[in-house]
N, C-alpha and C positions, 0 to 999 in steps of 0.2 A: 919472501923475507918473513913474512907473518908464519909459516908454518916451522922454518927453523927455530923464530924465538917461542913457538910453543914449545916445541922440542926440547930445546935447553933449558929454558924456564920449569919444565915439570920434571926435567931429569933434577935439574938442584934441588929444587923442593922436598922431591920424593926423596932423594940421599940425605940431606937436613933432618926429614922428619925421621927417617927410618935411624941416623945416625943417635939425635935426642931421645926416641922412644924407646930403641934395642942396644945401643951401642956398638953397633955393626950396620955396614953396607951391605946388601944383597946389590949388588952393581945391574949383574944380567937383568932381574926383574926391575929396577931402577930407568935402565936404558928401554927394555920392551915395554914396560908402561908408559914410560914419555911418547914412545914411536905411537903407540896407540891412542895415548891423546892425541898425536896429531893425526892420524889417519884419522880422527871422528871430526876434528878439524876442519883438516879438507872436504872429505865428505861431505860437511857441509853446502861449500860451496857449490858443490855438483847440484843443491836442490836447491841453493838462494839464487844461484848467478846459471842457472840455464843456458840461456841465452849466448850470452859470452862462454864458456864453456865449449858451446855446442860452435861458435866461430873458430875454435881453435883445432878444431878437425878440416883436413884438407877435403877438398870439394867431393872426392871420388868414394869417402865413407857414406857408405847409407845409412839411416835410421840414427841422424846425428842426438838427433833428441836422447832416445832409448839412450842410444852408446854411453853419453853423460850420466845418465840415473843410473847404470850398471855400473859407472865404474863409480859413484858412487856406496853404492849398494856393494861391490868388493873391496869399498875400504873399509867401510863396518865390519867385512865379515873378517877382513885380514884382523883389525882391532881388536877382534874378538880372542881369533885363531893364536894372537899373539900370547894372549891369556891365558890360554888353555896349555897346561903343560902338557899333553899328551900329541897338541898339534903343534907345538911351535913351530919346529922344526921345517916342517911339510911348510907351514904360513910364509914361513921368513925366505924358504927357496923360492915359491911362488910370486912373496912379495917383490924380490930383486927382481924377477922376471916382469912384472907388473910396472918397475920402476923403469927399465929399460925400454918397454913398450911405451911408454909416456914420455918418450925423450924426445920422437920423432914431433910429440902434437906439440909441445914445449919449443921445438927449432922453428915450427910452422908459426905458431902464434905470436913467436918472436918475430920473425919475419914479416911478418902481414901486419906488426901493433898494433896485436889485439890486444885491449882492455878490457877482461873477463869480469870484472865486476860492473863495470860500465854498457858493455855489449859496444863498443865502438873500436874505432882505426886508433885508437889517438895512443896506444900503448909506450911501451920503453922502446923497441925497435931490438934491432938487432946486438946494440951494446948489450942489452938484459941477460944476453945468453954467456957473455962473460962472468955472472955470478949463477947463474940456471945450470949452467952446464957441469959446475962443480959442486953447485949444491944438490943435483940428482947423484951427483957418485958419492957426496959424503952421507947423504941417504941408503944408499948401496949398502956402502960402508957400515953403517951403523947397526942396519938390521944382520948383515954379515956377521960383524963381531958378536953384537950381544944375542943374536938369535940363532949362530951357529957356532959361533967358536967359543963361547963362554960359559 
């Protein structure tokens, strides 16, 4: 929930400010900056909450730790990529591929109620994946529209 209201919260913003300063939306940059706030967002949490993170990988992944700091460390770089008009493009395909790969650890953590800020069993459970499961395609979604079709 916390990385969608970053989301929307910096797309408004950024359309506010850009609308009082220029009197014009640049929308695409509006929507891929908000993305990219949240992907530093998240990122975040990949180096606060370790631990939990690292419970949300099924048993048969090795080097859960690493895996965490990586994908980490490719949401910075997606962040970046988004920025860079020369990569967008290349970023935003990868990034949908990236979001799609995290859909599996997402079903898993739900299942097992993991609590990734806590490191514990005690999570949402399995109802969690009723807004999880929508809110990774309206992520999809987002970076589709404003980093490829806009």
């Amino acid at each position: 929930m916390k990385p969608l209201v970053v989301l929307l919260v910096v797309f408004g913003l950024t359309c506010l400010v850009q609308y009082f300063s220029f009197g014009a939306i640049n929308y695409p940059f509006c929507g891929l900056l908000a993305m990219a706030v949240m992907l530093v967002f998240t990122s975040i949490a990949h180096f606060k909450f370790v631990k939990g993170m690292a419970m949300m990988l099924p048993a048969g992944v090795p080097f859960k730790i690493g895996v965490v700091y990586l994908t980490g460390v490719l949401e910075l770089a997606a962040a970046t990529g988004l920025m860079i008009a020369q990569t967008q493009h290349l970023t935003a395909i990868l990034l949908i591929v990236f979001f799609v790969l995290l859909l599996p650890a997402n079903i898993y953590a739900a299942a097992n109620k993991i609590d990734l800020e806590k490191a514990t069993n005690t999570g949402n459970g399995l109802n969690y994946l009723w807004f999880r499961v929508p809110l990774q395609l309206f992520f999809i979604g987002w970076v589709c529209f404003f980093g490829l079709m806009v």
